[in-house]
C-alpha positions in Angstrom: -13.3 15.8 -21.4 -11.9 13.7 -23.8 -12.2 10.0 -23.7 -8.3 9.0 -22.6 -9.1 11.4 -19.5 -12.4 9.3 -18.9 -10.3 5.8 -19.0 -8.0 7.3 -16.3 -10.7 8.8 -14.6 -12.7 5.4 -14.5 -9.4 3.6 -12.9 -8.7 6.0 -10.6 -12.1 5.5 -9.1 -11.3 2.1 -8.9 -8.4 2.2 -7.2 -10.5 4.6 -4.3 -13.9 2.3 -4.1 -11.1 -0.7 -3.3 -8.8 1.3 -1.1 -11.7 2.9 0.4 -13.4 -1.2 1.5 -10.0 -2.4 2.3 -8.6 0.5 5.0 -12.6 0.2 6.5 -12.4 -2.8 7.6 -9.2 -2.9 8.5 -10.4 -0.1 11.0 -13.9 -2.6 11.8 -11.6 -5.3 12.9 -11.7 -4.8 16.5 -15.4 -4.2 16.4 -15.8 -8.1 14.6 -13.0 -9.4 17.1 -15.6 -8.3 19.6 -18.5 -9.4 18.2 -17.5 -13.3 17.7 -15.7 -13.0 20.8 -12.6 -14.4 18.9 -9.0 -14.8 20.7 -5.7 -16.3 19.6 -5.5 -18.1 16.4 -8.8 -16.8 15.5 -8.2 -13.4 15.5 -4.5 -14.1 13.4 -6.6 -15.8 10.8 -9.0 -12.7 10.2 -5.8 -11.1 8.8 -3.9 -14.5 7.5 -6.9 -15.3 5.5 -7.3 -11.9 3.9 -3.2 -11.9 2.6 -2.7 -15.8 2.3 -5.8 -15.0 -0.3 -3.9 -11.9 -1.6 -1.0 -14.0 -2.5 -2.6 -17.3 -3.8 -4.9 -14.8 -6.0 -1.7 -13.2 -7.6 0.0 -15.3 -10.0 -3.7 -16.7 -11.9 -5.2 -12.9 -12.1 -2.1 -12.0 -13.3 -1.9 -14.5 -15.9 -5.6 -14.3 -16.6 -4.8 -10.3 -17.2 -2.2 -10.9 -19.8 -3.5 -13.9 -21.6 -7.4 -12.5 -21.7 -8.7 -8.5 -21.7 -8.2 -6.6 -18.4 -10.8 -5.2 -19.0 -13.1 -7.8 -18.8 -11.0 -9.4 -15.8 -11.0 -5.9 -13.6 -15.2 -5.6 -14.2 -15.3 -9.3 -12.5 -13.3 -8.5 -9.6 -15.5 -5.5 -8.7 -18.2 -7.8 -8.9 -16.4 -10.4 -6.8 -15.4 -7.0 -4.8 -19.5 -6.1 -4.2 -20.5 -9.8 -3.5 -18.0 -9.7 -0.7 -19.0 -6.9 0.9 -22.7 -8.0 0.7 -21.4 -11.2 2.2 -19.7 -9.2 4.7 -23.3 -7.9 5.6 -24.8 -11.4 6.3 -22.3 -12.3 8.7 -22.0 -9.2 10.7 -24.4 -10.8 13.3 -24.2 -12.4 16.3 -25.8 -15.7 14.9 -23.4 -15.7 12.6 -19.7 -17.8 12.9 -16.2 -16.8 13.0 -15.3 -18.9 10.1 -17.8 -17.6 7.7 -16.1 -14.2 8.5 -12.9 -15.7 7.4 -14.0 -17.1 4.2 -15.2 -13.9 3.4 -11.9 -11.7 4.4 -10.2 -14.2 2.3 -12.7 -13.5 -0.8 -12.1 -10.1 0.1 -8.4 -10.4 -0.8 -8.8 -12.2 -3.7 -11.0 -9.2 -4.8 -8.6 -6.3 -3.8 -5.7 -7.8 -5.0 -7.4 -8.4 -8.6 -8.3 -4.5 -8.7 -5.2 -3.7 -7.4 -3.3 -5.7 -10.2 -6.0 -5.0 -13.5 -6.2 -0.9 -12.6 -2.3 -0.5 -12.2 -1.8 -2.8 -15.5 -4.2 -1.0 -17.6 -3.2 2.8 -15.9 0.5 1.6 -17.4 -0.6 0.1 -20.5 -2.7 3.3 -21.2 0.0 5.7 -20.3 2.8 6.7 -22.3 6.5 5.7 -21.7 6.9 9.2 -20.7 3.9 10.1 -18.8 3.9 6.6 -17.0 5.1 7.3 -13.5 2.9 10.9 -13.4 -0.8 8.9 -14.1 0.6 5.8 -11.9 1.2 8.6 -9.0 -2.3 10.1 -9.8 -4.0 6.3 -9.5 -2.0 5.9 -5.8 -3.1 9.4 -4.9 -7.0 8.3 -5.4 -5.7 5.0 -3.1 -4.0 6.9 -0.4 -7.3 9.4 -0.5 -9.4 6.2 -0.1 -7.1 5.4 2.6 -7.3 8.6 5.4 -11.3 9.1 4.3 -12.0 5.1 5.0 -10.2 5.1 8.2 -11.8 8.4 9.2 -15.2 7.5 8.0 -15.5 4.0 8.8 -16.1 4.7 12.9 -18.7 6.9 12.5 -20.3 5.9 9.6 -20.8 2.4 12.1 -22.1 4.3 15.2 -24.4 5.7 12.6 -25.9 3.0 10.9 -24.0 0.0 12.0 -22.4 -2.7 9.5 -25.1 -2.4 7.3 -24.6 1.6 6.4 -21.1 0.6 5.9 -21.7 -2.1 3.4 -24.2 0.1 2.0 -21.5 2.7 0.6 -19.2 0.4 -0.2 -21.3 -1.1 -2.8 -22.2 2.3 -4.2 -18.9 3.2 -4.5 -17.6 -0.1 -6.4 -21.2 0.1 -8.9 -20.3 3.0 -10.7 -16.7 1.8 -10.6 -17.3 -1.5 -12.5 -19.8 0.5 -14.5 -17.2 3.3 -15.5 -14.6 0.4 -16.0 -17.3 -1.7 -18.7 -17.9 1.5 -20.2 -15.2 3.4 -20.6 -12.3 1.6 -21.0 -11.7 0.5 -24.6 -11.0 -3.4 -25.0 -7.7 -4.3 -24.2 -6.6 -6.1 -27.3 -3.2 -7.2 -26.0 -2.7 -11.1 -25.7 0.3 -12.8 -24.5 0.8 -16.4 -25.5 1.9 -19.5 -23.3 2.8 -18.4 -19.7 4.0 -14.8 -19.0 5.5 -15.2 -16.2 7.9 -17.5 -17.8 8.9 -14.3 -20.4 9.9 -12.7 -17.2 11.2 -14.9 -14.8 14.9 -14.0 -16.2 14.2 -10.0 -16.9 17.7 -8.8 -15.9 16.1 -5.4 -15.2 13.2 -6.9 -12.7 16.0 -9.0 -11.1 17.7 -5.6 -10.3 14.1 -4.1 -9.1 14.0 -7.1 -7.0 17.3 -6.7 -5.7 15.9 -3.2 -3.9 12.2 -4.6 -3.3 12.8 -8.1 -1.8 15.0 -6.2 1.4 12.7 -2.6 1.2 9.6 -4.8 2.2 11.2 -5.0 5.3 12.2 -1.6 5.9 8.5 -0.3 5.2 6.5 -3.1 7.2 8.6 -2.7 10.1 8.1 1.3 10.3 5.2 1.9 8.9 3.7 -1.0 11.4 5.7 0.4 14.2 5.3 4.1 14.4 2.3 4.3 16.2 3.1 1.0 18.2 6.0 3.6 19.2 3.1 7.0 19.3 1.1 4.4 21.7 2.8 2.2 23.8 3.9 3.7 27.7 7.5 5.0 28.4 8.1 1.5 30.5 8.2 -0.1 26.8 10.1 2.6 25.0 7.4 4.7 23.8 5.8 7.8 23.8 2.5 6.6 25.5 0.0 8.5 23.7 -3.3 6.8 24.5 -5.8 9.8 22.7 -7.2 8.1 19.4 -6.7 11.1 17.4 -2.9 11.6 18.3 -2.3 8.6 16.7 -4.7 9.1 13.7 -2.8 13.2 13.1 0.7 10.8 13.6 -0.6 8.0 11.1 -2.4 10.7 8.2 0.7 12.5 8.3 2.8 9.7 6.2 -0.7 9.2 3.8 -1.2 13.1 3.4 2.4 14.2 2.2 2.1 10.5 0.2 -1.0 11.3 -1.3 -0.4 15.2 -2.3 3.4 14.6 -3.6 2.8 11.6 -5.7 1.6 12.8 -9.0 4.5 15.5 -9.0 7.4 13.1 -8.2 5.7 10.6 -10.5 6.2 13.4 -13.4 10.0 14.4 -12.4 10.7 10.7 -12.4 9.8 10.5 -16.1 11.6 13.3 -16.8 14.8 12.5 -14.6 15.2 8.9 -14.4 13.0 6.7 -12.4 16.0 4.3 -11.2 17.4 8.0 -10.0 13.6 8.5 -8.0 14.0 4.6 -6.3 17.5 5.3 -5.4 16.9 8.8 -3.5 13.8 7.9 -1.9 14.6 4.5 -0.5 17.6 6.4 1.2 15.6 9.2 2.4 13.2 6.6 3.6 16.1 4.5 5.4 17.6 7.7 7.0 14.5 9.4 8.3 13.0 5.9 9.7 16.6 5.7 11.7 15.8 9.4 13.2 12.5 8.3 14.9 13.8 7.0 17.8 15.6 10.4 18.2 12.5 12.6 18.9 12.4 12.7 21.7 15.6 14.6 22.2 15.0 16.0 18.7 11.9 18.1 20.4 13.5 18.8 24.2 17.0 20.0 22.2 14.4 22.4 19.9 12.4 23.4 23.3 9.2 22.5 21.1 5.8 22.4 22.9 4.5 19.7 25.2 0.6 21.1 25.3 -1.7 21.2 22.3 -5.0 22.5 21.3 -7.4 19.6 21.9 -4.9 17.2 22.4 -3.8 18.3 26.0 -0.6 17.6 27.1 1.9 15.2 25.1 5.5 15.8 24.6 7.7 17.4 23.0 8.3 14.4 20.9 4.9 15.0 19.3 5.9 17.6 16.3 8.8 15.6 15.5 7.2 12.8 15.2 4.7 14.2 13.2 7.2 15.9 10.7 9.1 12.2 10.8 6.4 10.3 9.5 5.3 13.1 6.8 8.8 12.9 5.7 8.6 9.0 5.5 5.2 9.7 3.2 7.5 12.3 1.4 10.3 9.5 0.9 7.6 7.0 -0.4 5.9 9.8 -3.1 9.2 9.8 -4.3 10.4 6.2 -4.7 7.0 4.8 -5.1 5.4 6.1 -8.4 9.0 5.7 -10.0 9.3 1.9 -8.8 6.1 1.2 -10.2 6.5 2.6 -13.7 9.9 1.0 -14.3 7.4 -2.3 -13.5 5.3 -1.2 -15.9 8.0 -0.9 -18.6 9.3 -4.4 -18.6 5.4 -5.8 -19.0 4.4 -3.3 -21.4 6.9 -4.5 -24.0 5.3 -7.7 -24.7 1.8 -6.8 -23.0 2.7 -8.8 -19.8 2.6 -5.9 -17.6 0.0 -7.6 -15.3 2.7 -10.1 -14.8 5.1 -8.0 -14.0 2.9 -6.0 -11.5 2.6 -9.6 -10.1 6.1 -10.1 -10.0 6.1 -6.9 -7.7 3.2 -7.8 -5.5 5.1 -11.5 -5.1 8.5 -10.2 -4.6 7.4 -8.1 -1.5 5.1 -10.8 0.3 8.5 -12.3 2.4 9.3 -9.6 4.0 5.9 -8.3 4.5 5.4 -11.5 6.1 8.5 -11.8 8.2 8.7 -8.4 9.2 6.3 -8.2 12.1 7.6 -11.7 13.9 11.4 -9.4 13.1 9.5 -6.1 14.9 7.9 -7.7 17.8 11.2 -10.0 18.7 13.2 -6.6 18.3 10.7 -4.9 20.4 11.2 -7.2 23.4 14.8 -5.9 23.4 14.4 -2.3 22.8 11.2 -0.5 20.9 14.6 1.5 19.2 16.0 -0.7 17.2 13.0 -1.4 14.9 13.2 1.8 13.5 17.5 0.7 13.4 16.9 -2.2 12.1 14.2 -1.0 9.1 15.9 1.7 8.4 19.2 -0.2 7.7 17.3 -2.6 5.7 15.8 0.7 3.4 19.7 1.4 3.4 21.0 -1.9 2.5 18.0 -2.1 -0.2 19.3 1.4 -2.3 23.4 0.4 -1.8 22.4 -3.4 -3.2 20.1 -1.7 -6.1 23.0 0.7 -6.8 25.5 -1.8 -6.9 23.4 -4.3 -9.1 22.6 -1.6 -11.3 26.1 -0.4 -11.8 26.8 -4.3 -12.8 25.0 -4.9 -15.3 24.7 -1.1 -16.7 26.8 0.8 -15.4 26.4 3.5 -13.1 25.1 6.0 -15.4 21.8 4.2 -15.7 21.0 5.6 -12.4 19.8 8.4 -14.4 19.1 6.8 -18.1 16.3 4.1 -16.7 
């Protein structure tokens, strides 16, 4: 194995070992919600502290990135990463207090959003122009594989061994990381002088990426968020009323699976076909397919589709739609998603700011991932429908606003030169 394919390697287990702590305790929340007894605010700030961290964290690792040697700042946040899950340890006990838990979520965030940033910088930086998208899909592959293993392993690796045995692999998955990352990856020699951002702030071709992120945001928070609110909640509030566990797990792995296996190969076609081309077709795909959710119902009784399953019992006949919906949603997002990320990595990796512009992305869709739930659950109280109307217009509005941009300032044939 030659050493370019050990760099990649070593980044691509970074991205699992901090996909793999981040999707576990999001799963463990209700057991610390439990355990501290917490209600109301509380329980708001054991997620606000984790992404007010994520986006305070952004613009200085960023800059630290570009100005210093990824390298060196990645290895830190894996250590930051280990120190917060060993915190994590201390205070998973009764004597312990709600707000040390918080503190910790929000060191947490700080931590995944600096592995998040350094390993998709140095994938791009490492890549070539034309191989870009292909080893970016590969790195979100490892992420979304992190992803279904952490939520399906987290639950019983806690009935096993409690909050210790989970803290326990987490560090042993982030040691050999860091270690891989200190000695593997060559020093990253490029420097960018002053502030980076500032070389940025007026990229016409990031304004037009934002001009398709900033109103997307929206569209993904509210369905991804909302379909199994929809698999879940009873008929009386517009859903399906599913209440099995494991209905909900097949209908939420079914958007990570065709995500995870589809990536790399839509990440190469992108380089090959145009990535703006990629964005375009699968935000609309995305848009269109988020729309026909609420439809499953008659999608299922119209196609006489079963209402019983094999360990599942009986369901509806909304079930295999729904199922095939959300794998087409992770199909819509394998397309856009490697192919957004590398036209990122393009504008940064001209003059070695591509940490800032990876920042620029991560900033760009905080509003709307924000603002989209309070959006959801007002939407909800009319009809549990039009969230999936209302996201899947936004996806729509988002590829017609990128298009149009795009055709402005390069005409529409860049839909297939960028």
């Amino acid at each position: 194995m030659n050493e370019e394919k050990l760099q990649f390697y070593a980044l691509y287990l970074t991205r699992f070992a901090s996909g793999f702590g981040f999707v576990t305790l999001l799963t463990l929340l209700p057991k610390y919600i439990t355990l501290f007894g917490a209600t109301g605010l509380v329980v708001g700030l054991f997620t606000t502290a984790f992404t007010a961290a994520q986006t305070l964290a952004t613009i200085p690792l960023a800059w630290a990135g570009d100005r210093g040697d990824k390298r060196l700042v990645l290895v830190g946040v894996l250590g930051v990463s280990i120190l917060s899950y060993i915190a994590f340890a201390l205070v998973s006990n009764p004597s312990a207090e709600s707000w040390q838990f918080i503190l910790v979520r929000g060191l947490q965030g700080i931590a995944v959003t600096g592995s998040g940033l350094m390993s998709l910088a140095l994938v791009g930086e490492l890549s070539p122009p034309d191989r870009r998208a292909n080893h970016i899909g590969k790195a979100n592959s490892w992420r979304l594989a992190a992803g279904i293993l952490g939520s399906l392993a987290a639950g019983g690796l806690y009935e096993w061994g409690g909050f210790e045995a989970v803290y326990t692999v987490l560090v042993v998955l982030l040691v050999p990381a860091m270690v891989g990352v200190w000695f593997l990856l060559d020093e990253d020699e490029s420097r960018v002088k002053g502030n980076p951002f500032a070389g940025l702030a007026f990229n016409r071709r990031l304004w037009t990426l934002t001009s398709f992120r900033a109103q997307y945001a929206v569209a993904v928070t509210l369905v991804r968020t909302w379909v199994p609110i929809y698999a879940g909640v009873t008929a009386a509030q517009g859903g399906l009323g599913y209440t099995t566990p494991l209905v909900i797990g097949l209908v939420v792995t079914a958007e990570k699976v065709t995500n995870m296996l589809l990536q790399p190969h839509t990440g190469r076609l992108s380089d090959r076909a145009g990535r703006s081309l990629f964005v375009f077709v699968g935000g609309g795909l995305y848009g269109l397919v988020a729309i026909a959710v609420p439809f499953t119902p008659a999608i299922g009784t119209a196609l006489n589709l079963p209402a019983t399953f094999p360990l599942l019992g009986t369901l509806s006949a909304a079930f295999l739609p729904l199922l095939v919906c959300n794998g087409l949603l992770g199909v819509a997002d394998s397309i856009r998603e490697p192919a957004s990320m590398a036209l990122f990595a393009d504008e940064g990796t001209d003059d070695g700011s591509v940490a800032s512009s990876f920042g620029i992305r991560e900033l760009v869709w905080r509003p709307g991932s924000v603002l989209a739930p309070m959006l959801g659950g007002a939407l909800m109280a009319t009809q549990i429908d039009w969230v999936f109307f209302v996201g899947g217009a936004a996806a729509l509005s988002a590829v017609l606003t990128f298009f149009g941009v795009l055709s402005h300032n390069y005409g529409a044939q860049a839909l297939t030169e960028w």
